[in-house]
C-alpha positions in Angstrom: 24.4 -51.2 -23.7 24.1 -52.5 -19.9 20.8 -54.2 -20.6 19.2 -55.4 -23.9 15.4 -55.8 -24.5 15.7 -59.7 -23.6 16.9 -59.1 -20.0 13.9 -58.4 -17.8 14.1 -55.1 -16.3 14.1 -54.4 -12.5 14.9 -51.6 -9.9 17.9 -51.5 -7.4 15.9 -50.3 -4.9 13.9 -53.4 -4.6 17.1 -55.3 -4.3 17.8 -53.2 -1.4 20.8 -50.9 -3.0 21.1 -47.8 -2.1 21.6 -44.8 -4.9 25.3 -45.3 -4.2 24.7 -48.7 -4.9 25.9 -50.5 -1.4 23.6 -52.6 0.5 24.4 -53.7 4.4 23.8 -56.9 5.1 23.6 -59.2 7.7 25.9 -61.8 8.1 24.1 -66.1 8.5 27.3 -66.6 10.2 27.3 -64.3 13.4 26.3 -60.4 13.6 29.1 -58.9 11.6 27.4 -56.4 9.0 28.5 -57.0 5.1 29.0 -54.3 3.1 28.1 -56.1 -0.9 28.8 -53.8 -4.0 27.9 -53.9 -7.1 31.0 -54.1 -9.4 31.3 -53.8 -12.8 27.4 -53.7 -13.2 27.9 -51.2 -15.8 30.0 -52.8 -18.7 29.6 -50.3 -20.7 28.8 -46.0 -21.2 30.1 -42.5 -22.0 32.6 -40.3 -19.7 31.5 -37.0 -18.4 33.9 -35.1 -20.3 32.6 -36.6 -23.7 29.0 -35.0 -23.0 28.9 -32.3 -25.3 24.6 -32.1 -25.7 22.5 -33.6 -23.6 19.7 -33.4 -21.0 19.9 -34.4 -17.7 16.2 -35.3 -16.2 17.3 -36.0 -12.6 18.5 -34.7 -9.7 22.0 -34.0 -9.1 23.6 -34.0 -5.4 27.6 -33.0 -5.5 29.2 -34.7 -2.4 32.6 -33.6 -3.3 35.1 -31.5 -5.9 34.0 -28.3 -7.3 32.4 -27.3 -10.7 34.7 -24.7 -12.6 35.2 -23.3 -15.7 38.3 -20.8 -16.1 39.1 -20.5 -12.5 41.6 -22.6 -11.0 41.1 -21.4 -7.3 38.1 -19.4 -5.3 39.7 -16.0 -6.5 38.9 -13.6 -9.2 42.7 -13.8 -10.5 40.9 -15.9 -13.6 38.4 -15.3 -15.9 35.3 -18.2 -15.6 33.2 -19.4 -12.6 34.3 -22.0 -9.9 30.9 -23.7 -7.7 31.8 -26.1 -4.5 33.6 -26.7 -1.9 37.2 -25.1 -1.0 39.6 -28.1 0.8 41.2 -25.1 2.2 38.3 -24.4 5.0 35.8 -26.6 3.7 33.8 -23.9 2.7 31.2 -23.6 0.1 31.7 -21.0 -2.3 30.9 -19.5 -5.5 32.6 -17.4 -7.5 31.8 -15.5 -11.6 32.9 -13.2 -13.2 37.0 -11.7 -14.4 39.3 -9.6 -12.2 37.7 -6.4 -11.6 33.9 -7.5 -12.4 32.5 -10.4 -10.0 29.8 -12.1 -7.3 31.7 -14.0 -5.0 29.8 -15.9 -1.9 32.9 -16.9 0.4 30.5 -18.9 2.4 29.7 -16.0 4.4 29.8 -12.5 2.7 28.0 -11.7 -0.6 30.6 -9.4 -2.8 29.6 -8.0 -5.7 31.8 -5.6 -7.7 31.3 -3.4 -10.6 27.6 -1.6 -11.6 24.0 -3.4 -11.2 21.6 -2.5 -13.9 17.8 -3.5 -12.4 14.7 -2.2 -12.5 13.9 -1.3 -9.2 15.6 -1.7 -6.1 14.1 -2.8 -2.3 15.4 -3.5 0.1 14.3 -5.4 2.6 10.9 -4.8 1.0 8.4 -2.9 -1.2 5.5 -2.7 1.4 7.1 -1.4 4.8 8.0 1.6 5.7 11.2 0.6 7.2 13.0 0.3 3.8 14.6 1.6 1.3 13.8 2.1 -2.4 15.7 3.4 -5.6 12.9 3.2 -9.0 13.5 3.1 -12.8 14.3 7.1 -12.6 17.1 7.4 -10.7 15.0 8.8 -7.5 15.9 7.2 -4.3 13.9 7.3 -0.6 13.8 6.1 3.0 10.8 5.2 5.8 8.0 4.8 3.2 6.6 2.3 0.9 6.1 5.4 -2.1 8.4 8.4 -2.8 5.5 10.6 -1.6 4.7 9.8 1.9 9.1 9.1 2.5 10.5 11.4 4.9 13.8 10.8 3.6 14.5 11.4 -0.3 16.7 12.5 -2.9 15.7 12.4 -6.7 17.5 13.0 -9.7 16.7 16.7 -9.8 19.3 17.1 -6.7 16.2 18.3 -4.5 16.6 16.5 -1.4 14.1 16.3 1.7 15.0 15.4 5.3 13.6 15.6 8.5 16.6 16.4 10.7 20.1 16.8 9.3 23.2 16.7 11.9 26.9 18.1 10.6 29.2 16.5 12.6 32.5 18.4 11.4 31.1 21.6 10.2 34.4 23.3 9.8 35.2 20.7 6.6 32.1 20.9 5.4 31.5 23.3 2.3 28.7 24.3 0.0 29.8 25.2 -3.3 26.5 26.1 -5.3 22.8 26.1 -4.6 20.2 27.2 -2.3 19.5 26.3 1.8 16.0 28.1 2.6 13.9 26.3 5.2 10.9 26.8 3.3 10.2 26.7 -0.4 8.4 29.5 -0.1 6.4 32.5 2.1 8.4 33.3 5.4 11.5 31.6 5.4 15.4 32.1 6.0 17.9 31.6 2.7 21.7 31.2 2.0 22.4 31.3 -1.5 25.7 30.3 -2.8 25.2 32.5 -6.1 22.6 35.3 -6.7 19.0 34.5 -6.6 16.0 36.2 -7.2 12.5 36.4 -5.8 13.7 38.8 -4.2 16.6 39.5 -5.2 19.8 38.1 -3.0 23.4 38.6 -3.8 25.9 35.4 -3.8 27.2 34.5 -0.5 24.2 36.2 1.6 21.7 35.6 4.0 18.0 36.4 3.6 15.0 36.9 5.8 11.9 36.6 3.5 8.6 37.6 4.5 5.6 35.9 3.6 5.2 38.4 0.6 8.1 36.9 -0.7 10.1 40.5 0.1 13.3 40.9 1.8 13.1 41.8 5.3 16.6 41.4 6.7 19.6 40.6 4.8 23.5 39.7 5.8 26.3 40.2 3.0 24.0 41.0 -0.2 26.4 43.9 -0.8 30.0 44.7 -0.9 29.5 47.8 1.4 26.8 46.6 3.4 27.0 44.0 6.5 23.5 43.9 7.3 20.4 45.4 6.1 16.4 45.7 7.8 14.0 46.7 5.2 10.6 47.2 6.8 7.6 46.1 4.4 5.2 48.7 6.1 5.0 50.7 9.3 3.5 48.1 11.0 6.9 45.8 10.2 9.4 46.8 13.2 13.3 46.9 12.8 15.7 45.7 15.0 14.8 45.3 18.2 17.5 45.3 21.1 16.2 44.8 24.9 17.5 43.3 27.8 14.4 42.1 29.6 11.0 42.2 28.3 8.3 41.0 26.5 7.6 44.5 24.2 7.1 44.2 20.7 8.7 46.5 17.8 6.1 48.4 15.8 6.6 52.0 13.3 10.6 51.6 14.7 13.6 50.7 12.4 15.5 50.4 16.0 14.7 50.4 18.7 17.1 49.8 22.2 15.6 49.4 25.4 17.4 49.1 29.0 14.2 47.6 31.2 15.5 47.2 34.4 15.4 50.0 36.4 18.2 49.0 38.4 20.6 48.0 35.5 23.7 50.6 34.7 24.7 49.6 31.5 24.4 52.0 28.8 21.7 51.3 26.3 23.6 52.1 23.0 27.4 53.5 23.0 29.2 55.0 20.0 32.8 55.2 19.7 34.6 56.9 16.9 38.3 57.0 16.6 38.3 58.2 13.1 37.3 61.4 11.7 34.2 60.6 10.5 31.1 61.3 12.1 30.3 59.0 15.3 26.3 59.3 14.5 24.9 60.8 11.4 20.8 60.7 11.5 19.3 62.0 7.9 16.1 62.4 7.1 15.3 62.8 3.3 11.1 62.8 3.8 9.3 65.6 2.1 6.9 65.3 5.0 8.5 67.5 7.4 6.3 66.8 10.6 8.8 63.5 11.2 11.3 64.8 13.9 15.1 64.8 13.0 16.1 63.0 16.6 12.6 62.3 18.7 14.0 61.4 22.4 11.3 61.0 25.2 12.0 59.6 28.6 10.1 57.7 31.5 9.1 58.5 34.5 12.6 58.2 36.0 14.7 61.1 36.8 17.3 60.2 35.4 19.8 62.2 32.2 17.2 61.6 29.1 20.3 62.4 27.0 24.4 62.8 28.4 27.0 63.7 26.2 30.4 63.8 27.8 33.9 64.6 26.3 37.0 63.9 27.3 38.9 66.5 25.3 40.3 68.6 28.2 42.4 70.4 26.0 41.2 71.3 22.9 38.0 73.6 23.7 37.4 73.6 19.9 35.8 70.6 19.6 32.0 70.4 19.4 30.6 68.1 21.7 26.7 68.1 20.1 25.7 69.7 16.9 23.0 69.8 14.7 22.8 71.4 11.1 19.5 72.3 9.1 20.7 73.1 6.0 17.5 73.3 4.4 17.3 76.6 2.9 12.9 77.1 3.2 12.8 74.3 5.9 10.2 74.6 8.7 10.9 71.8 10.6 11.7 72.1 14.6 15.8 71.4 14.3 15.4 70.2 18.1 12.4 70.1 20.2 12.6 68.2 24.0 9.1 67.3 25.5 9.3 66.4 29.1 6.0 65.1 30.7 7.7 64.4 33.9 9.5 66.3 36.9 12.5 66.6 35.9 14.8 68.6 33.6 14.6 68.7 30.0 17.7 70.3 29.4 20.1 70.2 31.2 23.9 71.7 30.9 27.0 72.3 33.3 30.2 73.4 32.5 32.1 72.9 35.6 35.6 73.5 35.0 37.0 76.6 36.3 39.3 77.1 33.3 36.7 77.0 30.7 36.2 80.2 28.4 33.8 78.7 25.9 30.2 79.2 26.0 28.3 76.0 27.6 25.9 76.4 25.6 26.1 78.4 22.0 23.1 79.4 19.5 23.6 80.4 15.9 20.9 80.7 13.3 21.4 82.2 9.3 17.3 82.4 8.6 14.6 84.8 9.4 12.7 83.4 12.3 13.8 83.4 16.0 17.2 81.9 17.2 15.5 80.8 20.5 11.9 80.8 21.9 11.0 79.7 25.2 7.0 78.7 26.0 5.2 77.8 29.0 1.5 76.5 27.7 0.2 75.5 31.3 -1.9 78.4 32.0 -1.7 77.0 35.8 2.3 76.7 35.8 3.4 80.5 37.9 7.1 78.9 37.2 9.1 81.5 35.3 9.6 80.5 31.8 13.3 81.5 31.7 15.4 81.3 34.9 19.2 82.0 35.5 21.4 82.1 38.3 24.9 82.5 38.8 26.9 82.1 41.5 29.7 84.1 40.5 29.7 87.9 41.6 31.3 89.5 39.0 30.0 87.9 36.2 26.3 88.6 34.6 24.0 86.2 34.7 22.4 87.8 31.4 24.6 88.8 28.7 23.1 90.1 25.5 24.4 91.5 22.3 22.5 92.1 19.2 23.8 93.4 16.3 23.6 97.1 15.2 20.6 98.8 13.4 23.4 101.6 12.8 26.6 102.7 13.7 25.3 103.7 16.9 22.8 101.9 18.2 22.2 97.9 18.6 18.8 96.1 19.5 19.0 94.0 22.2 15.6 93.0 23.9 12.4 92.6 22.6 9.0 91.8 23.4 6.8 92.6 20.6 5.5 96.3 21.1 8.3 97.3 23.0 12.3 97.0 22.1 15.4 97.7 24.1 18.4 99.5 23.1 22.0 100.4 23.8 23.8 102.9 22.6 27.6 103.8 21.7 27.2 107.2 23.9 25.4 108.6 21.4 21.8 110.2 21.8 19.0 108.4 20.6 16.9 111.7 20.4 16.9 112.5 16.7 19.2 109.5 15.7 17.5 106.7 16.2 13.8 105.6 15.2 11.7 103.6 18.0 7.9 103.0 19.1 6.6 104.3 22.1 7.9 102.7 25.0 11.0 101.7 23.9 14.3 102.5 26.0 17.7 103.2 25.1 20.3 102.5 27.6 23.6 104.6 27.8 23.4 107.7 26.0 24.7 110.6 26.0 26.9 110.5 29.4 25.3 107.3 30.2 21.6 108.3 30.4 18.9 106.4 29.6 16.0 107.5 27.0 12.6 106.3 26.5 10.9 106.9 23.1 7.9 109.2 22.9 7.4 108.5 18.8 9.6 108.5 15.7 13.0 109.8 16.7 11.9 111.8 20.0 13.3 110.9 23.0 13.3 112.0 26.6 16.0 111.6 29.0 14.7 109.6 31.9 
């Protein structure tokens, strides 16, 4: 022991010592300061390294060396801990834990490596909204103090939610499963990378939902298809393609419009270098008031519709067709309104070497091939007009087909019929109605019909 029971007991510090036990002193004998020690003071005690149990009820202040157990050097070469301060920069540091699981404090940087189990994590806080939060269930957000006000979040379901998302690099950037819609549901626009349903949407596609939750528009659902518009209703327009205005689409699957009247770009252009059909409109509707092709124009005078071919050479080709083949169909095959001044139709052949018909009727049923009407009672315009500037050629030229050998029916108006003959005599041969007149009978006369088969040269 340093002190028995005898010895009275007294304190350093009122000596003057300090906790390193020196004392400065000044010198009787000029003013040179005296540094006094203490020496062996202690005669007696324990070394540090024969501490096994103990408790040590006051402070402790390292001035120097370092504190380790297993580690040799601030590394994580070792297994152990090492605590003070490295000679090498006279740093201090602390560093726990084996070679690939560690905290290390250089005196500078905070390294921590392997996995952190906790609780909950925030960072810098758990109150502001500038912070950032991960809880006990794996869910993890940004710019709010709770998950349900954050406008930045991902949770463990792999739903995420962001305000604003840039790609920088969009060419290496690839989805490989799941749905982008910008709206979980009503009106919204989805790419699926597999097939999805409500509605239905095949993989790989793009969707235009409607706020029925029905497809509207749809890119690359099908093999064969490119794009698809499926109007809900006939209040739900189509595809609308304009080049300046503000008109909206309504009861039109397409519509094209050229608004400027000074523009001379055509509105739609087919080309077909196949051998297909360059435009093919069906109509399947039992309800047969909807026209086939509807075209109506404005009021400028301009061609409503122009077809043009440039196959000089082959005068087989059909430049416009249409085809009805519905057997007990009553529908108008082609009907042209014109509430303007101009023409309605319109044709001109005007090469010279032509021998085709510009323009060629042919009808199979039981009702008229053509029929012209003029329902303005004020209109004294003729309803049928032709003129030709070529002197040999008739401007008129009709054929009808023969009611026998002898005789064909060639123009009719109701109660009266004309006829022309072979050369043969109508009187006798041929049954008419009063009135009726046969051209070119016998030697070129002509007859008119006084009843039945009786008729009078004229």
């Amino acid at each position: 022991m340093i002190f028995t029971e005898s010895q009275p007991k007294y304190n350093i510090l009122d000596l003057g010592f300090d906790k390193s036990l020196t004392k400065a002193l000044l010198s009787q004998q000029g003013s040179i300061d005296v540094t006094p020690e203490l020496i062996n003071a202690f005669t007696q005690g324990t070394s540090a390294k024969s501490l096994l149990a103990g408790e040590l009820i006051s402070s402790l202040e390292q001035q120097t060396g370092v504190v380790f157990s297993g580690k040799t050097a601030f590394d994580n070469a070792q297994d152990g801990y090492r605590l003070g301060i490295d000679v090498t920069d006279d740093l201090v540091k602390f560093y726990i834990g084996n070679t690939t699981n560690y905290l290390n404090w250089d005196g500078s940087t905070l390294t921590i490596a392997g996995s952190i189990s906790a609780s909950a994590i925030d960072i810098p806080d758990n109150v502001t909204a500038n912070s950032f939060h991960v809880n006990s269930s794996g869910d993890a957000w940004w710019g709010a103090a709770a998950i349900e006000s954050a406008t930045a979040k991902v949770l463990k379901t792999g739903i995420a939610t962001f305000t604003d998302v840039t790609i920088t690099n969009p060419s290496a950037t690839t989805i490989t499963g799941g749905v982008i819609q910008t709206a979980s549901s009503g009106q919204r626009i989805r790419l699926v990378a597999a097939s999805a349903i409500t509605p239905t949407q095949g993989a790989n596609s793009l969707m235009l939902v409607n706020s029925s939750d029905s497809d509207i528009l749809e890119f690359g659902s099908s093999a064969s298809i490119i794009m698809r518009i499926l109007p809900t209703n006939d209040d739900r327009g189509g595809l609308l393609i304009q080049n300046a205005s503000a008109l909206a689409l309504t009861n039109r699957l397409l519509e094209v419009d050229m608004m400027k009247s000074t523009s001379s770009a055509t509105a739609v252009y087919i080309s077909q270098e196949g051998t297909g059909a360059a435009l093919s409109v069906n109509a399947v509707n039992s309800d047969q008031t909807n026209y086939l092709v509807n075209v109506s124009g404005s009021t400028y005078l301009r061609n409503l519709v122009e077809i043009t071919s440039a196959f000089n050479s082959n005068n087989s080709n059909t430049m416009f067709q249409l085809t009805h083949t519905g057997a007990s169909g009553i529908n108008t095959l082609m009907r042209m309104d014109n509430a303007g001044s101009g023409r309605c139709v319109y044709i001109s052949a005007t090469n010279n070497s032509n021998t085709q018909t510009a323009f060629f009727l042919t009808f199979a049923g039981n009702a008229r091939v053509m029929e012209l009407q003029n329902t303005y009672s004020s209109n004294a315009n003729t309803v049928l007009y032709v003129t030709t500037n070529n002197t040999t050629g008739l401007p008129i030229y009709s054929e009808g087909a023969f009611v026998s050998t002898n005789f064909k029916r060639m123009i009719g108006s109701g109660a009266a019929t004309i006829w022309v003959s072979n050369g043969t005599t109508p009187n006798g041969n041929l049954s008419g109605n009063v009135g009726d007149i046969c051209l070119y009978g016998t030697g070129g006369q002509a007859f008119y019909c006084t009843g039945t088969t009786n008729w009078t040269g004229m």
